[in-house]
N, C-alpha and C positions, 0 to 999 in steps of 0.2 A: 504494500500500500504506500503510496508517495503520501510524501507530509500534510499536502492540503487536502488530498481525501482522510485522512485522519483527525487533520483540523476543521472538516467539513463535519464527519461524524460525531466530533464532542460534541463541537454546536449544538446540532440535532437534539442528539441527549441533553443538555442544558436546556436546551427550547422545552421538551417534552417533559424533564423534571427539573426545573430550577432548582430544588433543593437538593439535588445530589453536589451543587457548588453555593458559597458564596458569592455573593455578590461584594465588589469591592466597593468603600464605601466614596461619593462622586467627588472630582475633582474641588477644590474649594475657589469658589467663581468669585466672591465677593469684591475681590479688587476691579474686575474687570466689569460687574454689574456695577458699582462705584462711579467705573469709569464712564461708562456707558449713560448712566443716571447725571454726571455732570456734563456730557456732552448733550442731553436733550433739554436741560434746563437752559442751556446755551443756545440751543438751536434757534434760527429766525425765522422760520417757515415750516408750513404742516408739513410739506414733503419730506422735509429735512427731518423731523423728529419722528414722523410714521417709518422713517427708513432704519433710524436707531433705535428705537420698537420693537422692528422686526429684529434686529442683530441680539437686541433683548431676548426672545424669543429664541433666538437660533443657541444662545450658552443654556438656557435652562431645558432644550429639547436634547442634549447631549448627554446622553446615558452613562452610565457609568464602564460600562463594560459590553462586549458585540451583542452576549444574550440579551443582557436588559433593552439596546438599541433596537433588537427585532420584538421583541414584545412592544413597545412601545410604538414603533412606526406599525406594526398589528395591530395593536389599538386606534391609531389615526385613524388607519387605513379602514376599518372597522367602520368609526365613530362618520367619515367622511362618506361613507355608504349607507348612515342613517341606521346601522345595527347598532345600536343602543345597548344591545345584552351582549352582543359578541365584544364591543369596545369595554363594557362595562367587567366582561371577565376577563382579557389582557391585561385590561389597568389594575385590576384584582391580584393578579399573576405578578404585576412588574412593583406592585406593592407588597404583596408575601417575598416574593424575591430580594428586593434592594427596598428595604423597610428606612435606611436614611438617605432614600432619591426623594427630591421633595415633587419631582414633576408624577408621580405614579400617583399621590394622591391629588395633585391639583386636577390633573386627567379624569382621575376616576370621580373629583367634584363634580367637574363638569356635565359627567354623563348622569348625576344623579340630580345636576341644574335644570337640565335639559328634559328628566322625565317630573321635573318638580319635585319631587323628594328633597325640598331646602335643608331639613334637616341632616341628613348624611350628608350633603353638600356641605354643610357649613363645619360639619366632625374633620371631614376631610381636607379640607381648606385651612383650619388650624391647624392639625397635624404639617401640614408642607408649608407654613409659616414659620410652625416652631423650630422647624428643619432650614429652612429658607426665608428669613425675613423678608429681605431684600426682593423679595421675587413680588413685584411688583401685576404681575397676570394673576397670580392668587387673591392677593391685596385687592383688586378691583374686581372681582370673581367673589370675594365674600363680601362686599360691600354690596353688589348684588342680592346674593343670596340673602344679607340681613336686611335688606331692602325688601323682600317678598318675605320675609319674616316677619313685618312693619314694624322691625326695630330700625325705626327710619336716625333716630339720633344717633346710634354706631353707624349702620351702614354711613351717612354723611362723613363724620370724624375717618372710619374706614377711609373712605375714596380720597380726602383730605389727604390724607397720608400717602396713598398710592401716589397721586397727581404731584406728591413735595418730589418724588423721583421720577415721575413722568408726568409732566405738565401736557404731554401730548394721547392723550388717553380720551379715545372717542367717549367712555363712560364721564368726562366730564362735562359736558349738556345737561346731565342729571342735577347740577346743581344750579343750574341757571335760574334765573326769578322764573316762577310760574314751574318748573319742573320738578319733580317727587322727591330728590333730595334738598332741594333750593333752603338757606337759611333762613330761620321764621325769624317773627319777633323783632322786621330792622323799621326804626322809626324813619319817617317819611319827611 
């Protein structure tokens, strides 16, 4: 057997039981979300800051290791085909697996956002918080979720928060005058 059909067959195995390996625990992003978080506060244009969004996006989509990368693009892949229960057990899988990747639960929030189940949504959303502060897609994902919870004064403070690292966050509309998180209370 040549070395990448060997490397091919662990895979396999890994894929099929995660638990026969650890999962190594994810690289530590923090400086580079930092960075990333003061270049969009800088940014002068939506283009500009929707593009450093996405580079956001692109550090906390990186797996920790090739197994945990194919669960997870499974799950997308899944969730982007509107299988909701196929996505929902990947993100299941890539959470039993790599219990401190903070994207397997913000993933697996989403899919319990999506069928309204706010409450798992919002279990799992803290959990990749407390793993991931900084991850700013969770931050605005439970500001949501506590928004359909009508704990509208977190969710608000919530998205406050998210926007102090991304000012360019289409969920900020939400607090505009006239809009469901908008600040009460200001005198005229």
């Amino acid at each position: 057997m040549t070395r990448d059909m060997l490397t091919g067959a662990a895979l396999a195995l890994l894929l099929a039981f995660p638990a026969l390996a650890a999962c190594p625990d994810p690289a530590d992003t923090t400086a580079e979300i930092e960075a990333l978080a003061e270049r969009a506060r800088a940014a002068e244009t939506f283009m500009e800051g929707r593009a450093i969004s996405a580079e956001m996006w692109q550090v906390w989509l990186r797996a920790p290791d090739e197994a945990a990368q194919e669960i997870l693009d499974a799950g997308m892949e899944r969730r982007g085909a509107y299988d909701f229960l196929g996505a929902l057990d990947q993100f299941t899988r890539l959470a039993d697996y790599c219990p401190t990747y903070a994207e397997g639960y913000n993933q697996r929030a989403f899919i319990h956002f999506l069928q309204q189940d706010f409450a798992a949504a919002l279990v799992d959303l803290d959990r990749a918080l407390a793993l991931a502060p900084l991850h700013v897609g969770a931050q605005s994902g439970r500001a949501l979720t506590l928004m359909n919870l009508g704990r509208t004064e977190e969710a608000r403070e919530q998205l406050q928060s998210a926007l102090e690292l991304n000012p360019w966050l289409s969920e900020r509309a939400l607090l505009e005058e006239g809009a469901p998180l908008a600040p009460t209370g200001r005198d005229i």
